[in-house]
VOVOMAR-285217 format. One record per residue (C-alpha): residue number from 1; x, y, z. Coordinates in pm, 1 decimal. Layout:
// residues N
+-------+----------+----------+----------+
! fitor !       px !       py !       pz !
+-------+----------+----------+----------+
!   NUM !        X !        Y !        Z !
...
+-------+----------+----------+----------+
//
This chain:
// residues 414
+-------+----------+----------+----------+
! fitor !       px !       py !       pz !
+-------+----------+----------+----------+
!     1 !   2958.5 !  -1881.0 !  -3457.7 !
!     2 !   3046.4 !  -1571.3 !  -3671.1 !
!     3 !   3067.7 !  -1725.5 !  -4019.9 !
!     4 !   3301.1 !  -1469.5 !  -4132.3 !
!     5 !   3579.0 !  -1633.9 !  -3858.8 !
!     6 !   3461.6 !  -2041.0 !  -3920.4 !
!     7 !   3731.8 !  -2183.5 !  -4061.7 !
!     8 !   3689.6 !  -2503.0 !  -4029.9 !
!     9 !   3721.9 !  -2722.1 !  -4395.6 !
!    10 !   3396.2 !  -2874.8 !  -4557.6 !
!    11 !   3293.2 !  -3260.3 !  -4484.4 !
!    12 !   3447.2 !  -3483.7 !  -4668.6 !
!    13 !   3101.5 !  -3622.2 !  -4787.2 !
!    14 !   3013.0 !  -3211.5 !  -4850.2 !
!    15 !   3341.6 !  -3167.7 !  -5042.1 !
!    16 !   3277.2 !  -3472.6 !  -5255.6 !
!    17 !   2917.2 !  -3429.7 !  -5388.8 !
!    18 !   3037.1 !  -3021.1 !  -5438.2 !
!    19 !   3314.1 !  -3159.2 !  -5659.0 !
!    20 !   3081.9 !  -3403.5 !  -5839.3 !
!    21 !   2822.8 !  -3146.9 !  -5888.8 !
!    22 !   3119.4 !  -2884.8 !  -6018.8 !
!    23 !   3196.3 !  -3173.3 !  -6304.4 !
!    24 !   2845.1 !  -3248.4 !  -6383.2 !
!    25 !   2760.2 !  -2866.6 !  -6451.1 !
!    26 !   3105.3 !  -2848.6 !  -6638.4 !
!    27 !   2984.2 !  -3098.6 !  -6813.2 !
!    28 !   2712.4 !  -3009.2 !  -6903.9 !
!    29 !   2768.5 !  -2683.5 !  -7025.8 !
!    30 !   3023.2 !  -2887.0 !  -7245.4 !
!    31 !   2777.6 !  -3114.2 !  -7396.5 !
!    32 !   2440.9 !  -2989.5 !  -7323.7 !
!    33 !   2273.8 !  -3260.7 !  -7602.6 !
!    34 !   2412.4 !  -3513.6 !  -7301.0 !
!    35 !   2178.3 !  -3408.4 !  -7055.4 !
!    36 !   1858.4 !  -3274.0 !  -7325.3 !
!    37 !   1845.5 !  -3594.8 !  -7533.1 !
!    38 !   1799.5 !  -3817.6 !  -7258.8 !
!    39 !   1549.5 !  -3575.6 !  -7120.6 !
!    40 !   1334.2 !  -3536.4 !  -7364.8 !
!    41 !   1332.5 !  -3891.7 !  -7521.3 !
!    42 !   1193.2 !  -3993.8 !  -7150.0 !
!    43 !    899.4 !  -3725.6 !  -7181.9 !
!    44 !    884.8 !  -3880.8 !  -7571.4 !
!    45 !    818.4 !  -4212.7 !  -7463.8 !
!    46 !    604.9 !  -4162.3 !  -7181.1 !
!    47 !    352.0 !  -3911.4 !  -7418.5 !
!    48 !    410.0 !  -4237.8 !  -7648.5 !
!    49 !    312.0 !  -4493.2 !  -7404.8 !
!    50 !      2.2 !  -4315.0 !  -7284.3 !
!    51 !   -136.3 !  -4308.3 !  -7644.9 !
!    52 !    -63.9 !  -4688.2 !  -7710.6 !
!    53 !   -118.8 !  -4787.4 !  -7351.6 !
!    54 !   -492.9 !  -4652.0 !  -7340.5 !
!    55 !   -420.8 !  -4424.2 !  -7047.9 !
!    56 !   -532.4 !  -4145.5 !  -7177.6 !
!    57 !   -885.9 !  -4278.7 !  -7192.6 !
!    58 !   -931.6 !  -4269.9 !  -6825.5 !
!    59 !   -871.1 !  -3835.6 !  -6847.0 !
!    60 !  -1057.2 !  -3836.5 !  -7202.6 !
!    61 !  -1383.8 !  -3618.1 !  -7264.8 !
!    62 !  -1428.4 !  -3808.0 !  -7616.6 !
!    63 !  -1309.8 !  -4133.9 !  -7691.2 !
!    64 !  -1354.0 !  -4141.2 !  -8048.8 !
!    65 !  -1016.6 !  -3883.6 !  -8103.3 !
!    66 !   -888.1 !  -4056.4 !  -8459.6 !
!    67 !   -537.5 !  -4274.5 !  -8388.4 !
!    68 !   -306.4 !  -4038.4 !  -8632.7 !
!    69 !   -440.4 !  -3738.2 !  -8382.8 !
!    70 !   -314.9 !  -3876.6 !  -8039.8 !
!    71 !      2.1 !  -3967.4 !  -8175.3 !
!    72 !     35.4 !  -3606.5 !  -8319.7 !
!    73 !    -91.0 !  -3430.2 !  -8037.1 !
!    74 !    164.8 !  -3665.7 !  -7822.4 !
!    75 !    454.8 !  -3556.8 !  -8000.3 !
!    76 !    344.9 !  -3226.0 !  -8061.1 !
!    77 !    341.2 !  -3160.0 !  -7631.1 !
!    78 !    661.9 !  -3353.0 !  -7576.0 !
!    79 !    922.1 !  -3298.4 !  -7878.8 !
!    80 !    962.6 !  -2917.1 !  -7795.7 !
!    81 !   1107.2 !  -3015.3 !  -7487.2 !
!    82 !   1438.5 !  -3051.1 !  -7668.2 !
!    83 !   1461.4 !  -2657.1 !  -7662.1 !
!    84 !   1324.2 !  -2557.9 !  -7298.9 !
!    85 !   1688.2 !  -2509.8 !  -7225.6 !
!    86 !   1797.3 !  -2235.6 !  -7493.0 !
!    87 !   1447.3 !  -2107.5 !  -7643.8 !
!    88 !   1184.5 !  -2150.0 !  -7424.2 !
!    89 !    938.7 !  -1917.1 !  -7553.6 !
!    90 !    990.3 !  -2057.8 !  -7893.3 !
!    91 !    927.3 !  -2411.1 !  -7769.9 !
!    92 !    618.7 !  -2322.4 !  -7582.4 !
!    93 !    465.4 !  -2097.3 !  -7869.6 !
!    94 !    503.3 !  -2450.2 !  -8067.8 !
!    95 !    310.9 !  -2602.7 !  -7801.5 !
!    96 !     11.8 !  -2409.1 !  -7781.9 !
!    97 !   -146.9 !  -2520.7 !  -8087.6 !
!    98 !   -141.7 !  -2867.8 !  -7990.6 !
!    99 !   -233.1 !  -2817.9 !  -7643.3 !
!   100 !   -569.6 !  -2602.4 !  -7796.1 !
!   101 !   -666.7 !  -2926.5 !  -8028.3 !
!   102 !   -595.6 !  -3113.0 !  -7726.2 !
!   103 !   -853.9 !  -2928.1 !  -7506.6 !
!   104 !  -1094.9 !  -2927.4 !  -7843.3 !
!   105 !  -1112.9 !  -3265.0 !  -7933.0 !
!   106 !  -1126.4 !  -3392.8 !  -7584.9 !
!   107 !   -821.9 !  -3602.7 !  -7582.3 !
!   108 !   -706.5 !  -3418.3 !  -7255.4 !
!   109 !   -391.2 !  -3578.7 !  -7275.8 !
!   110 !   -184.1 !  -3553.5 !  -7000.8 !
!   111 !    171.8 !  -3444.0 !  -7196.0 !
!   112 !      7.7 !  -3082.2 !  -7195.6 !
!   113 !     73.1 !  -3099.0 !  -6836.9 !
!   114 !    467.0 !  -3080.3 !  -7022.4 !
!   115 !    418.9 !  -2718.6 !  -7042.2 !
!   116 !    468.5 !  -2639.1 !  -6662.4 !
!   117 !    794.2 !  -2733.6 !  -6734.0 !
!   118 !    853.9 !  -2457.7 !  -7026.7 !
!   119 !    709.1 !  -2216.3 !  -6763.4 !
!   120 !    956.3 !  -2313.3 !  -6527.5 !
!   121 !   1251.4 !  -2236.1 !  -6773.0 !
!   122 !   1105.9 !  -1965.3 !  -6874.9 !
!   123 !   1119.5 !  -1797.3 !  -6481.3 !
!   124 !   1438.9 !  -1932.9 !  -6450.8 !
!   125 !   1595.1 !  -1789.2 !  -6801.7 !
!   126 !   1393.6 !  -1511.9 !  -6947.7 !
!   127 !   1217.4 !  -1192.1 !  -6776.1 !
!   128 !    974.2 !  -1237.2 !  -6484.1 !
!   129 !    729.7 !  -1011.8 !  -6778.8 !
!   130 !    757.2 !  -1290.2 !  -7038.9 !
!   131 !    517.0 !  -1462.7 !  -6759.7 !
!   132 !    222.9 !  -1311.1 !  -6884.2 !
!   133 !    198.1 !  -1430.7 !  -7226.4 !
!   134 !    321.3 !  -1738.9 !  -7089.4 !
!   135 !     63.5 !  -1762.7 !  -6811.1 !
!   136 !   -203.7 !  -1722.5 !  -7105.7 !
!   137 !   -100.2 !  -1936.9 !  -7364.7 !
!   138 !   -140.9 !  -2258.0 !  -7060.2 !
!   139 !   -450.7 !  -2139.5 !  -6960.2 !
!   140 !   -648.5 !  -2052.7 !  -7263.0 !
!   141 !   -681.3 !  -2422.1 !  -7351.2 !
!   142 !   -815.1 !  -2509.4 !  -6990.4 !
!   143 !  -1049.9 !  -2242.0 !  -7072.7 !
!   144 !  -1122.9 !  -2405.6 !  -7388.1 !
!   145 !  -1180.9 !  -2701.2 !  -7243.5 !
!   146 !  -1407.0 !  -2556.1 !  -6966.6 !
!   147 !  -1664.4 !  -2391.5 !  -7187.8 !
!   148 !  -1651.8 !  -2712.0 !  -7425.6 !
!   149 !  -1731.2 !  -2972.4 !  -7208.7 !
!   150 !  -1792.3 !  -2814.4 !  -6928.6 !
!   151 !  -1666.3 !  -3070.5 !  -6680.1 !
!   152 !  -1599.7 !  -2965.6 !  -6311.9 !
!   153 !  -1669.7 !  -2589.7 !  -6248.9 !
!   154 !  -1458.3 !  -2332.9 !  -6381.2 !
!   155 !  -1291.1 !  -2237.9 !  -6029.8 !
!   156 !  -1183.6 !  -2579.0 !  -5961.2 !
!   157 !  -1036.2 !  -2650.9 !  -6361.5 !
!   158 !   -878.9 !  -2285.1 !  -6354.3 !
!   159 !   -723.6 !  -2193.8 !  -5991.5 !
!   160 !   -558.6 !  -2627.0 !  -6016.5 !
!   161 !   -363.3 !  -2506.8 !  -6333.8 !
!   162 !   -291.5 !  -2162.2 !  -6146.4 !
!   163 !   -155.6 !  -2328.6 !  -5834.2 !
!   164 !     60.5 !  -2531.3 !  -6064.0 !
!   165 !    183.8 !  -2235.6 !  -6298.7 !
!   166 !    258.3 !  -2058.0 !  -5976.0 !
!   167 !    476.6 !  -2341.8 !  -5806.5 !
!   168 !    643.5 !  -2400.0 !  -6130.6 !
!   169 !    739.6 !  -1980.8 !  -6153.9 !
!   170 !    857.9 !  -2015.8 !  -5783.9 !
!   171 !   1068.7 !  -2301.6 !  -5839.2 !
!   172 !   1252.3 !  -2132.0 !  -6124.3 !
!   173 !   1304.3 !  -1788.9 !  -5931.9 !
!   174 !   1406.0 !  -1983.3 !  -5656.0 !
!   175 !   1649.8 !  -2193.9 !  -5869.6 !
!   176 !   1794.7 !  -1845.9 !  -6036.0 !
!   177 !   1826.4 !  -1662.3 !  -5738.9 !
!   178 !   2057.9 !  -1912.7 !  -5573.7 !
!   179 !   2234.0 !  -1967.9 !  -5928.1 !
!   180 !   2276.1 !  -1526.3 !  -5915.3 !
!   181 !   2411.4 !  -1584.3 !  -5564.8 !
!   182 !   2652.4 !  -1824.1 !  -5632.4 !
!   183 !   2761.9 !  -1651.4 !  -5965.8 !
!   184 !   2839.7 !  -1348.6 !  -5763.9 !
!   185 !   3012.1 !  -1520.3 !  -5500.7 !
!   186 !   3248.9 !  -1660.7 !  -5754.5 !
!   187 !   3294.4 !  -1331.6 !  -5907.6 !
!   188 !   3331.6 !  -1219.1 !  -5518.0 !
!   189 !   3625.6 !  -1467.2 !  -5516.6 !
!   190 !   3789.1 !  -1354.2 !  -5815.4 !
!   191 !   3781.6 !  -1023.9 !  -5751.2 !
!   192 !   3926.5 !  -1105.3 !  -5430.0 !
!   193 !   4224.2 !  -1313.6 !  -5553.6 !
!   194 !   4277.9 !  -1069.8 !  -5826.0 !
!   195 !   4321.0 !   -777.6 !  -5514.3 !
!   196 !   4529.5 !  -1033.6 !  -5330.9 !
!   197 !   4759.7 !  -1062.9 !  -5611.4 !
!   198 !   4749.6 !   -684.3 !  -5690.6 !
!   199 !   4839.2 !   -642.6 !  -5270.8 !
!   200 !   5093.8 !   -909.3 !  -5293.9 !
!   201 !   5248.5 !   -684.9 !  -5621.7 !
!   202 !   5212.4 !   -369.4 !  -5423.1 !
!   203 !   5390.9 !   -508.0 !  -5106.8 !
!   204 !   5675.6 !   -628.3 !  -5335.8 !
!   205 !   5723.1 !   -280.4 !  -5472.5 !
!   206 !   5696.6 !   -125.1 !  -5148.6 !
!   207 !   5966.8 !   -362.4 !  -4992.5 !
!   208 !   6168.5 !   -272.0 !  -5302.0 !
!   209 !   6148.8 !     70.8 !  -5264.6 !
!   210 !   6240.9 !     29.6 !  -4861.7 !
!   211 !   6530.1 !    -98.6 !  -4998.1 !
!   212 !   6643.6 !    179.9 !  -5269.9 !
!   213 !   6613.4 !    404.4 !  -4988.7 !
!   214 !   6904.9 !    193.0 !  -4750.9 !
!   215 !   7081.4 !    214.8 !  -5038.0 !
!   216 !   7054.0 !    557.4 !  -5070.2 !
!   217 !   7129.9 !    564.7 !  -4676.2 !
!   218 !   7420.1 !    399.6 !  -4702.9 !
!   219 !   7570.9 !    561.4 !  -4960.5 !
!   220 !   7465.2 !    911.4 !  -4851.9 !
!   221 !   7598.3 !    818.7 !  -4504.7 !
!   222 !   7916.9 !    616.3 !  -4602.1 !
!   223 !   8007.8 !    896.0 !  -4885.9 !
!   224 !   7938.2 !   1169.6 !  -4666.0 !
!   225 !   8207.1 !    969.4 !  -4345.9 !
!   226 !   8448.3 !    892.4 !  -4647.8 !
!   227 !   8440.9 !   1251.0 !  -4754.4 !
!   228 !   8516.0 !   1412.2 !  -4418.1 !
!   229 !   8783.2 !   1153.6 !  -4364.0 !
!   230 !   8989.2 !   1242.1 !  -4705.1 !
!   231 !   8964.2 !   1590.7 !  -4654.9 !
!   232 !   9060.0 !   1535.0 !  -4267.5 !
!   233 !   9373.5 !   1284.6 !  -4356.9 !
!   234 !   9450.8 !   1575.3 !  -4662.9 !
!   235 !   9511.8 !   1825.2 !  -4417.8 !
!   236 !   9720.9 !   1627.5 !  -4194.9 !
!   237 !   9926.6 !   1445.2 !  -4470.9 !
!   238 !  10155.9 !   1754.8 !  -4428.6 !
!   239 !  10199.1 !   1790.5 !  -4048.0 !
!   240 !  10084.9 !   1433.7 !  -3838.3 !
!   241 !  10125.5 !   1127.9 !  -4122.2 !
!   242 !  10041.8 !    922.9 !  -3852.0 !
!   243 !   9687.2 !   1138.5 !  -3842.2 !
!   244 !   9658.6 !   1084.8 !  -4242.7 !
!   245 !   9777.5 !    674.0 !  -4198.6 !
!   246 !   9491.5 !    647.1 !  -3953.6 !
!   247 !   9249.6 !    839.0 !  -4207.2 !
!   248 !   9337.6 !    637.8 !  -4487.5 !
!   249 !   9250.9 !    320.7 !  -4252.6 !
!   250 !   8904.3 !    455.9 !  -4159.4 !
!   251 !   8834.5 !    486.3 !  -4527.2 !
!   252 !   8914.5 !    162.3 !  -4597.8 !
!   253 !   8701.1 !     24.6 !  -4323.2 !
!   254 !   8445.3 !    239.7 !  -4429.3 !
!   255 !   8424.7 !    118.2 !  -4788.2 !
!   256 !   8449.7 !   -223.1 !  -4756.4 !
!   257 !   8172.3 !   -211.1 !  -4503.0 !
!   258 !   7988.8 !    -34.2 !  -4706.5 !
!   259 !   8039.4 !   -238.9 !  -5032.8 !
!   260 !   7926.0 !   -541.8 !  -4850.0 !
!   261 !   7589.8 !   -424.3 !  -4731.0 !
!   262 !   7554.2 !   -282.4 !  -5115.4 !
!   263 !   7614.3 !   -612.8 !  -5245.7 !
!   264 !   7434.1 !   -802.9 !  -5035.1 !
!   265 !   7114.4 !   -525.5 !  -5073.8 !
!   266 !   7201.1 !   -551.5 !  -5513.1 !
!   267 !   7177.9 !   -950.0 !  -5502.5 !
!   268 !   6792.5 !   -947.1 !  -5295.0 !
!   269 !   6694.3 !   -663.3 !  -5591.5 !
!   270 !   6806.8 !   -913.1 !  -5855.3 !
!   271 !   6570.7 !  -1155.5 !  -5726.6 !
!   272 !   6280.4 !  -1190.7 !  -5974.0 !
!   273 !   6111.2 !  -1451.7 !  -5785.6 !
!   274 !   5739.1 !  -1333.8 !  -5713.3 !
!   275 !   5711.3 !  -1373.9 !  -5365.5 !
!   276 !   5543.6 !  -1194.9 !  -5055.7 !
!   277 !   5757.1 !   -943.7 !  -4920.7 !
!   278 !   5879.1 !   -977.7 !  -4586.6 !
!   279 !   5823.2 !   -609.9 !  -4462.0 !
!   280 !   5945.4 !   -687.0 !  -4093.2 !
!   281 !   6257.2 !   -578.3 !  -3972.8 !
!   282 !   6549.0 !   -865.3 !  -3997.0 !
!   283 !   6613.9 !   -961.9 !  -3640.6 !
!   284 !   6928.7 !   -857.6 !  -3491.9 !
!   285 !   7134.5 !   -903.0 !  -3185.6 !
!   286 !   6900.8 !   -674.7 !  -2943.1 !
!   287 !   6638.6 !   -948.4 !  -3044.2 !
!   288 !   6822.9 !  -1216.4 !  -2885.4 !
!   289 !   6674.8 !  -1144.8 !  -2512.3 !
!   290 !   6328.9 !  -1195.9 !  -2633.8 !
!   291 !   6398.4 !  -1524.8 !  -2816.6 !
!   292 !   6573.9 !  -1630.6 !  -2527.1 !
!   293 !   6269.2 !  -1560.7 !  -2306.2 !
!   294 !   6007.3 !  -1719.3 !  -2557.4 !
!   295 !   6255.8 !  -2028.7 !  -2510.3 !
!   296 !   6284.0 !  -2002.2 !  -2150.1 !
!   297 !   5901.0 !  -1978.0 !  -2113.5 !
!   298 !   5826.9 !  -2312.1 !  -2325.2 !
!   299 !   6069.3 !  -2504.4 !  -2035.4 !
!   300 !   6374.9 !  -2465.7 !  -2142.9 !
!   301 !   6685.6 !  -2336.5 !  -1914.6 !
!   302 !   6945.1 !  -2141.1 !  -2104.3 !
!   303 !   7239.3 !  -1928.1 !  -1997.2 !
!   304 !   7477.2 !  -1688.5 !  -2230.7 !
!   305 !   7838.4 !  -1554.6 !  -2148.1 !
!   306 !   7962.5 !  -1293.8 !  -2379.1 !
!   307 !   8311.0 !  -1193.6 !  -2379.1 !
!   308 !   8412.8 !   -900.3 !  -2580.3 !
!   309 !   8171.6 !   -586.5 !  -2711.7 !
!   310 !   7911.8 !   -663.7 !  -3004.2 !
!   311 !   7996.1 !   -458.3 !  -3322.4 !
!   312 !   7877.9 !   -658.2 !  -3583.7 !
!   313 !   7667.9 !   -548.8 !  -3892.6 !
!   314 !   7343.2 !   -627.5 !  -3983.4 !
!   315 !   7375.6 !   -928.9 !  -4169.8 !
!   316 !   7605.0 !  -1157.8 !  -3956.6 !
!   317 !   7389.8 !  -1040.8 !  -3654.3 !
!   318 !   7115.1 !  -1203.1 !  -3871.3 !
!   319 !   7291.7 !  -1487.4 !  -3877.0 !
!   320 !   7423.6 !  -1531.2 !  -3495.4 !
!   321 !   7058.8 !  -1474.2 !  -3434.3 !
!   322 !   6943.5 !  -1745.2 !  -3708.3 !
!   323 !   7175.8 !  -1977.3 !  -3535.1 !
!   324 !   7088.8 !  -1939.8 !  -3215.0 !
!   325 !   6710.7 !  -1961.7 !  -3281.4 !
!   326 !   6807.0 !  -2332.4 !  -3494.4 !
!   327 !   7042.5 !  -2459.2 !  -3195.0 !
!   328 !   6778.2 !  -2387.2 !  -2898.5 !
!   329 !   6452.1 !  -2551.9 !  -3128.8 !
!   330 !   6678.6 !  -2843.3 !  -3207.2 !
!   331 !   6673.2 !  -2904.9 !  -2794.1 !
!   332 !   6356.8 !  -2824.1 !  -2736.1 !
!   333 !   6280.1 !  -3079.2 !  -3020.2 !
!   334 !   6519.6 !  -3336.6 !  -2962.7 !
!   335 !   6694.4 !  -3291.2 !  -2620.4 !
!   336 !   6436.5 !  -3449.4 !  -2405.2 !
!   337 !   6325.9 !  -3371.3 !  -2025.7 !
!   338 !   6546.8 !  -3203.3 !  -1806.7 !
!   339 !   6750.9 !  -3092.0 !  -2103.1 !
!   340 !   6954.2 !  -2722.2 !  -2036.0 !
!   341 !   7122.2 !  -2513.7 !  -2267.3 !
!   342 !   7455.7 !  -2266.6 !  -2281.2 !
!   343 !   7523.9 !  -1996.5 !  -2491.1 !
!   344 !   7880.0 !  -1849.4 !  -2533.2 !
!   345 !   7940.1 !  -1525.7 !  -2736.9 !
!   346 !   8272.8 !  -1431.9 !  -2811.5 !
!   347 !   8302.6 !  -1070.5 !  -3039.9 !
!   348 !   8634.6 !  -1010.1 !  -3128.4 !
!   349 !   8789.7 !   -717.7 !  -3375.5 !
!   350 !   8680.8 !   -674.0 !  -3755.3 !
!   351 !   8336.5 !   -820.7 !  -3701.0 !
!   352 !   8471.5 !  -1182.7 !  -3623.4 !
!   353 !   8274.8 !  -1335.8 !  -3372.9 !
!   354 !   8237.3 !  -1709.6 !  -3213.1 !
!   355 !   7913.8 !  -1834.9 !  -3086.0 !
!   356 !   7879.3 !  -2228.6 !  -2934.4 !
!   357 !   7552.1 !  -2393.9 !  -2776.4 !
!   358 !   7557.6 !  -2700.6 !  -2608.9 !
!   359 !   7282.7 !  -2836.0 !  -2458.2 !
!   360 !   7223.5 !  -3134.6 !  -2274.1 !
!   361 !   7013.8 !  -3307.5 !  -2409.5 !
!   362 !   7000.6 !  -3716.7 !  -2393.8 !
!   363 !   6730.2 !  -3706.7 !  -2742.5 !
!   364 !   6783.0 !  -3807.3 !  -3102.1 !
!   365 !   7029.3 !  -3608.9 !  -3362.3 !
!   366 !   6831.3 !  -3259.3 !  -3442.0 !
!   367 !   6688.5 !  -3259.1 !  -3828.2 !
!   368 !   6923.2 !  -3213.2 !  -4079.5 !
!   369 !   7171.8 !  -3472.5 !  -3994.3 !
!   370 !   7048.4 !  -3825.6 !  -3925.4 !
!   371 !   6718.2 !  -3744.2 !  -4045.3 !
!   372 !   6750.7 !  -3554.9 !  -4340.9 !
!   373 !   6582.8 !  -3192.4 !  -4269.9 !
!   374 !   6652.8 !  -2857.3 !  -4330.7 !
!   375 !   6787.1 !  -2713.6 !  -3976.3 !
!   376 !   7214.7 !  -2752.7 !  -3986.7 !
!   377 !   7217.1 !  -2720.5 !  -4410.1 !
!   378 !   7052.3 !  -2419.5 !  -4358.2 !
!   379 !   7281.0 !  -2286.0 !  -4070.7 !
!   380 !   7568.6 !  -2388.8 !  -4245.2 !
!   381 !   7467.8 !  -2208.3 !  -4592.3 !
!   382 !   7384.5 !  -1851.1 !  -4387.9 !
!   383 !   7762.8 !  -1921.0 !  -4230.7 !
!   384 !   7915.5 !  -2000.2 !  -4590.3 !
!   385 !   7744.3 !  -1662.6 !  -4708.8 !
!   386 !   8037.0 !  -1441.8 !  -4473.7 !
!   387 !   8316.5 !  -1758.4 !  -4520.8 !
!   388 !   8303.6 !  -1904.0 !  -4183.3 !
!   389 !   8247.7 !  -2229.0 !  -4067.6 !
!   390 !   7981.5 !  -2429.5 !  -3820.9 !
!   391 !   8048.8 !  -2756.6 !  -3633.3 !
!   392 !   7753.8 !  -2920.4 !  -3510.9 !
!   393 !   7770.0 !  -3278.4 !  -3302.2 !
!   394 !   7704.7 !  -3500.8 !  -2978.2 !
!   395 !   7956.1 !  -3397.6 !  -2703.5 !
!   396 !   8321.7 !  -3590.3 !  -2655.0 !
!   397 !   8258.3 !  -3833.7 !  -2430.3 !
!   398 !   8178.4 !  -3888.8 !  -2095.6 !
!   399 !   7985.1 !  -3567.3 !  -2203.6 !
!   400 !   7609.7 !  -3589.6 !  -2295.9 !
!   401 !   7422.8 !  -3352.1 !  -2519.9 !
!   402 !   7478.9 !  -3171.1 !  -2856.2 !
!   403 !   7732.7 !  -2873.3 !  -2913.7 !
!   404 !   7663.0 !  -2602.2 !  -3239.4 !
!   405 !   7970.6 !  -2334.8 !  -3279.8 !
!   406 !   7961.8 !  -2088.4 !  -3518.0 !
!   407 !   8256.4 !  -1912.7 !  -3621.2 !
!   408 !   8256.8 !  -1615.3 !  -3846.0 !
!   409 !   8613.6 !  -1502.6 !  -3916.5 !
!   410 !   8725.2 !  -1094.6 !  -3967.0 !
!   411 !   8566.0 !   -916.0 !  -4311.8 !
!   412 !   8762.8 !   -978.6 !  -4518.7 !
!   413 !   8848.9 !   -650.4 !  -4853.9 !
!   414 !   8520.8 !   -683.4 !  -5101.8 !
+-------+----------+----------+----------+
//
């Protein structure tokens, strides 16, 4: 599967330990002495218990290494563990001269083995070139201890502590890589959210300025009708005052229709909410047939009657069509099998119109009555917006089924 399209969430087991591991590196960048202390007080005590266990005798070359020498060489290759994390150099430079009296008295404790570790933090924090010196500083005391009591050959004693340098290097560079990765996939996301946001801005402004220019439209437009009609009604004041009467009525129309749509256009550029913007078209009346369809096709049987000719504006076809679309989910929600539904469109002058649905439905009441949702409050706030008023119910009786009517009376002067 392409992992660009997959989806699908994380494991809840996954999700868990990457949370856990989130707060333990959050943590620990906190408190760092949280995780170090601990560390290197285990390292401590096991260096410590080697010298006063005997242990060390069983690796020894000489056994006759004073007391006061073991327990300085001990801490010596364990204490400068407290700084592999932020000077690692440092802490194995402090090292080395313990680890050379270790190879030159014979001790051969085994706490010099503690500098693989340094190595390791070294790949993982410092230049892959600070290797070098690092790489000799380890092995000059094996080669101390090789020509000094020349136990084992030198190929055997050298190329051991070479394989282990080397898997301690390609632990670390394995360990940074995959911290790089996932630094730069975090900075990957940021950037990202940070473009989102800056698209999310940008589509704001855009819708914005789609809207200046309908306001400009409508003003242009409106001013330009006005115009013509006051210079038309002007001219025929004199001869036909019917003509002028009829003018002065067109004007009026005019304005107030164009007032509204200003009003309504000045109240969304108010808004200071920081939303998406919606740069689809509002549906309208000519989107009717294809919600009607969409409802038809999910097994639903509707039929409309209109009586009279549509001329309604923009925003109550919004909301015949908002209507509608509420009504027809509420029975394909709640009206059960079999259910049918009827539309009835009624346009009448001025932009008043009447719309009822009634279904048939034998289901439960749709949301927003008996159960609380958001369905009829929001149909009856979009009707409130243009002063009309919506009934929604069951049928009278012997009837079954739910009736919606909408009823948008004429615009009334702004």
């Amino acid at each position: 599967m392409d992992p660009v399209t997959d989806n699908r969430a994380p494991e809840p087991l996954t999700e868990h330990a990457q949370r856990l591991a989130h707060r333990v590196r959050a943590l620990d960048r906190r408190r760092p002495l949280l995780w170090d202390l601990p560390f290197t007080g285990f390292w401590v005590t096991a260096a410590l218990i080697d010298y006063t266990g005997g242990g060390w005798r069983n690796n020894a070359h000489q056994l006759d290494v004073p007391g006061w020498l073991l327990l300085t060489l001990s801490l010596g290759l364990s204490v400068p563990l407290q700084w592999r994390r932020t000077h690692p150099g440092a802490a194995l430079a402090a090292m080395a001269p313990f680890a050379l009296a270790n190879a030159w008295t014979g001790a051969a404790l085994q706490a010099a083995l503690l500098q693989l570790v340094l190595v390791y933090h070294l790949a993982l924090r410092r230049p892959l070139r600070d290797l070098w010196w690092a790489t000799a500083l380890v092995i000059g005391p094996v080669l101390l201890s090789a020509f000094r009591h020349g136990e084992g050959t030198w190929d055997q004693q050298i190329g051991s502590h070479l394989m282990s340098i080397t898997v301690a290097v390609l632990i670390g560079v394995t360990v940074r890589t995959r911290r790089t990765y996932t630094e730069a996939l975090e900075d990957r996301a940021r950037r990202l959210e940070t473009e989102r946001d800056q698209q999310a801005q940008l589509a704001t402004a855009a819708e914005r300025a789609r809207i200046a220019r309908e306001m400009h439209d409508i003003i242009g437009h409106n001013l330009s009708v006005i115009t013509g009609l006051a210079d038309g009604g002007r001219y025929a004041a004199a001869k036909s005052p019917e003509r002028a009467a009829q003018a002065l009525d067109a004007i009026a129309t005019t304005s107030r229709q164009a007032l509204t749509e200003l009003r309504r256009l000045l109240d969304v550029l108010r808004e200071e909410e920081k939303q998406h913007a919606d740069l689809t078209p509002q549906p309208g009346l000519t989107d009717l047939d294809p919600l009607l369809d969409g409802v038809r096709s999910a097994g639903l049987t509707v039929s409309t009657t209109t009586h009279g000719i549509p001329s309604l504006p923009p925003g109550r076809q919004l909301t015949v069509y908002r209507v509608i679309q509420e009504a027809l989910t509420n029975t394909l929600k709640h009206g059960g099998p079999g259910a049918t539904a009827r539309i009835e469109l009624s346009y009448e002058e001025k932009a008043a119109v009447t719309v009822t649905i009634t279904d048939t439905g034998s289901g439960s009441a749709p949301d927003g009555t008996s159960r609380g949702g958001r369905g009829l409050p929001g149909m009856r706030e979009r009707t409130a917006l243009y002063g009309g008023t919506l009934e929604a119910g069951p049928r009278p009786h012997p009837e079954q089924g739910w009736r919606v009517r909408l009823r948008l009376p004429e615009e009334s002067p702004q």
